[in-house]
N, C-alpha and C positions, 0 to 999 in steps of 0.2 A: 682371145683375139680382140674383141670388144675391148678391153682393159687396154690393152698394148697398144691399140691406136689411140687410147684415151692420152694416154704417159707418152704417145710418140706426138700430140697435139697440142698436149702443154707443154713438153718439151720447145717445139720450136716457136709458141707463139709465148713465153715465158719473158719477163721482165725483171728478175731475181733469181737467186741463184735456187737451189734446191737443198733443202736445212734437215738433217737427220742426224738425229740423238740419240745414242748408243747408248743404252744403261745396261749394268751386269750388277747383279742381285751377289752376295754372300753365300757362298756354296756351303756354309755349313760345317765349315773344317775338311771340307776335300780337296782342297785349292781351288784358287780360282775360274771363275767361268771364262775366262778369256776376253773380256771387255776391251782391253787396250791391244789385243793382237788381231781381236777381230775390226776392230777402226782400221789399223796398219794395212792389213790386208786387204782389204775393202778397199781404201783407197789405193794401194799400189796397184789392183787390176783395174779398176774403174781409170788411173791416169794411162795403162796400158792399153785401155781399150777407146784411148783418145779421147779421155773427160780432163777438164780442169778442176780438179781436187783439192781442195780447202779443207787441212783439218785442226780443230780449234783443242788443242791438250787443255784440259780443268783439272787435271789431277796432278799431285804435286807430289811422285813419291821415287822411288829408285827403281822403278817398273815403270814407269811414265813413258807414250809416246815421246815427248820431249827429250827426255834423255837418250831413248833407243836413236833418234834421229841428230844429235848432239845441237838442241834448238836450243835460244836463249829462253832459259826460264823467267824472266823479269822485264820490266820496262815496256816491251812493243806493243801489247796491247792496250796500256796507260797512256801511249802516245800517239795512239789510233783513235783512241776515244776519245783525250782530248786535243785530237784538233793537231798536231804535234807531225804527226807523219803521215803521207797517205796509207793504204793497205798494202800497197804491193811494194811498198818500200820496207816497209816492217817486216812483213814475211819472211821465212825461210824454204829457200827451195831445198827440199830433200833429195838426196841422192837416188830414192823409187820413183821419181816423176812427178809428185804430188807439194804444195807446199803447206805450210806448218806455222801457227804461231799457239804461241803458251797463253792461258788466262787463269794467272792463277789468283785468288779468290779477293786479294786485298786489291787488286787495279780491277774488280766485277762491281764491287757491292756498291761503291760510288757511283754509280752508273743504272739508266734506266732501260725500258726496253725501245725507247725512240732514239735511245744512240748507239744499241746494236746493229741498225740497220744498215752502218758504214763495213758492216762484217758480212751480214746475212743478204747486200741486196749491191755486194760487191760482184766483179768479171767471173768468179767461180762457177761453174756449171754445178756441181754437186757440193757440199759443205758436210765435213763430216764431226759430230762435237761427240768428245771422250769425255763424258760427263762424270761428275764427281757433285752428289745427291749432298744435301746440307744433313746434320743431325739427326734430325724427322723425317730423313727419307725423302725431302721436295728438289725441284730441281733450282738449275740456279734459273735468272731470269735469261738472260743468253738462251739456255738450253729448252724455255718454256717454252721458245716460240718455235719448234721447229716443225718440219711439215710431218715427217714420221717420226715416230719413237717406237724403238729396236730395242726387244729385252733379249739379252744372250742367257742363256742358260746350259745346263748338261744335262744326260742321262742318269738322275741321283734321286733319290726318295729328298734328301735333306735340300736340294739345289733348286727343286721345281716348287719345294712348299715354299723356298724364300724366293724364288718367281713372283708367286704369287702374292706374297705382302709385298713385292717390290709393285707389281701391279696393283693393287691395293692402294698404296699410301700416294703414287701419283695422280689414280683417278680421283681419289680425296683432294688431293694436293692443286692438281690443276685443272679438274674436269676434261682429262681426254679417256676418249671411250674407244680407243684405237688404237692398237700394239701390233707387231708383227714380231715374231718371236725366233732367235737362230738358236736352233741344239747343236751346241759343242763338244768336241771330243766324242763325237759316236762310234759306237762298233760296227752297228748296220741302222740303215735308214729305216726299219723296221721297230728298231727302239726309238729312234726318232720321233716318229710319228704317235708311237705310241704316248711319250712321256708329252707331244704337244695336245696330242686328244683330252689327255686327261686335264691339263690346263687352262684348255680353251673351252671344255665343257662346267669347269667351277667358274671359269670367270663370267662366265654368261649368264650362270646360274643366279652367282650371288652379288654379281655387281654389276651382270647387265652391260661388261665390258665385250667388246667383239676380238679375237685375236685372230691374225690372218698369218699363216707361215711362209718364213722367209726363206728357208732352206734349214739343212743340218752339214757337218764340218766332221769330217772324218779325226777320231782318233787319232794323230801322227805326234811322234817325239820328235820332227824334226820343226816343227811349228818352235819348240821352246829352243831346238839348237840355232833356229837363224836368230832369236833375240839373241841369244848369247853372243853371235856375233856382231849384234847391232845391226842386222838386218831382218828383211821380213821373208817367211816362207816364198810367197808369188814371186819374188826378188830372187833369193837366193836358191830352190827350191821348185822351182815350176814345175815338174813332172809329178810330183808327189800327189795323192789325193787330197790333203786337206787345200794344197794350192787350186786345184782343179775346182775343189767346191766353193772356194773363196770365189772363185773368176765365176762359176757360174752364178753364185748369189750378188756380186754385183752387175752381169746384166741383165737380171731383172730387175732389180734395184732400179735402172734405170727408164724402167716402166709402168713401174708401179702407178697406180690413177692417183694425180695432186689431188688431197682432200679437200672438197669446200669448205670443211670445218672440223672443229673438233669433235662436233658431240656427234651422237651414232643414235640413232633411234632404234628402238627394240618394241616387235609386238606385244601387249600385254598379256603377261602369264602370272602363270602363280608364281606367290611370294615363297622364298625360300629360309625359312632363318639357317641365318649365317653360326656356327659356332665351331669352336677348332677341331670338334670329330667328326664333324659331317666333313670340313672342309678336309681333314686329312685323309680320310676314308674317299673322298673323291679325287684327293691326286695323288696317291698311293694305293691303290686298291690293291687286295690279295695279289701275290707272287705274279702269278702267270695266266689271275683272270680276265685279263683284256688282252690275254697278247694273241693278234689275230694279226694274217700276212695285209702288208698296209697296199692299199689302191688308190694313193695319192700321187698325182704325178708330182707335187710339189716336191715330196722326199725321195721318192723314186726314182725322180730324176737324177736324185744327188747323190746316190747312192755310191761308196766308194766302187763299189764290183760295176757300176753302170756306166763308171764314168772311165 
């Protein structure tokens, strides 16, 4: 309750929009964790539930929000920054309620983070960025500033150890100490929770990072049939459970407490050395040794049979 009036108090007393950065780690050869469907989705319930939604496509491929929404891939960001067009000219309104513009990497790099602010501290109520990591795993500048950073992942031995060097190489990368984490494709919230326990207990261990859960996204092949049709589950799709858990993770989303900062303070404890079998033996552990019925309302709520 505390929290909620916190996120309902910055909410109305806010002067900028609200900036979250969607990262999805390399599943490991299982496919992907759903990074661009979870942006999609997010924002068509959040425009549903009467937000103004801004979402900034960085990825440039043939699965790109941009494509799915048929946005221009080139120029309007080039022409936002420099000076060229306002923001709401340049945009794309999408046919889910929400609007859209592309950045793709050659109109970024020119650019610093005091001239993203004509994006980040635009009329947008919520700002959602499909982030697309450089080489080394860092973000771009655009994406560095934003208030949360959302790692998507799945229910996969291979998907949550690359989690966690996707959480790795950003707290390296830009000293944030604060993720919130969505499990993708689940069967029951019960693996859910599971596979966030075990993530959220290495990253604390050996990097001193905090992870808070954002929900989990039911298992549905009809999530992959509304891209197909260029459109999005919540869109095309509402009754289904992965849509039902999409709407319910964004309105907490919109409660979530604005952070004062990035860094996160942690009691001191013992030091742990880090090496890759302690850290694999702690987010994989034996078969069916952790698996205990979960008493989170955060996953239980989301639970497809719950909802």
């Amino acid at each position: 309750m505390s929290d909620q009036a916190e996120g309902l108090r910055r909410l109305l007393t806010r002067n900028s929009s609200r900036v979250v950065a969607v990262c999805g780690a390399p599943a490991g050869g299982i496919g992907g964790t759903g990074n661009t469907s979870t942006v999609v989705n997010l924002a068509a319930a959040l425009a549903a539930q009467g937000k103004d939604v801004l979402v900034i496509d960085e990825r440039q491929n043939a699965l790109s929000a941009s494509r799915l929404a048929n946005v221009p891939s080139t120029g309007a960001l080039g022409a936002v920054l420099g000076g060229k067009r306002f923001l709401q000219d340049a945009v794309t309104r999408t046919p889910f309620g929400f609007s859209m513009i592309a950045a793709p990497r050659d109109e970024r790099i020119s650019h610093d983070a005091a001239h993203y602010r004509v994006l980040l501290d635009g009329p947008a109520d919520i700002v959602l960025i499909d982030t697309q990591p450089d080489r080394s795993g860092a973000l771009s500048t655009l994406a560095a500033q934003a208030h949360d950073f959302v790692i998507v992942t799945r229910v996969a031995p291979a998907a949550i150890t690359e989690a966690y060097a996707c959480i790795k190489r950003l707290h390296y990368a830009h000293a944030i100490s604060r993720f919130r984490i969505v499990v993708n494709h689940v069967k029951n919230a019960a693996d859910a929770q599971i596979a966030f326990d075990n993530l959220a207990g290495v990253a604390s261990r050996y990097l001193a990072v905090q992870l808070m859960p954002a929900g989990c996204v039911a298992e549905d092949p009809r999530v992959a049939r509304a891209h197909e049709l260029s459109r999005c589950a919540v869109e095309a799709f509402p009754t289904t459970a992965a849509a039902r858990d999409y709407r319910h993770i964004a309105a907490d989303l919109q409660y979530w407490p604005m952070p004062e900062s990035s860094h996160f303070e942690w009691p001191v404890q013992a030091v742990h050395r880090e090496t890759p079998r302690n850290i694999e033996r702690s987010i994989n552990p034996g078969a069916t040794s952790r698996r205990t019925e979960t008493t989170s309302p955060e996953f239980a709520m989301r639970s497809p049979a719950a909802v």
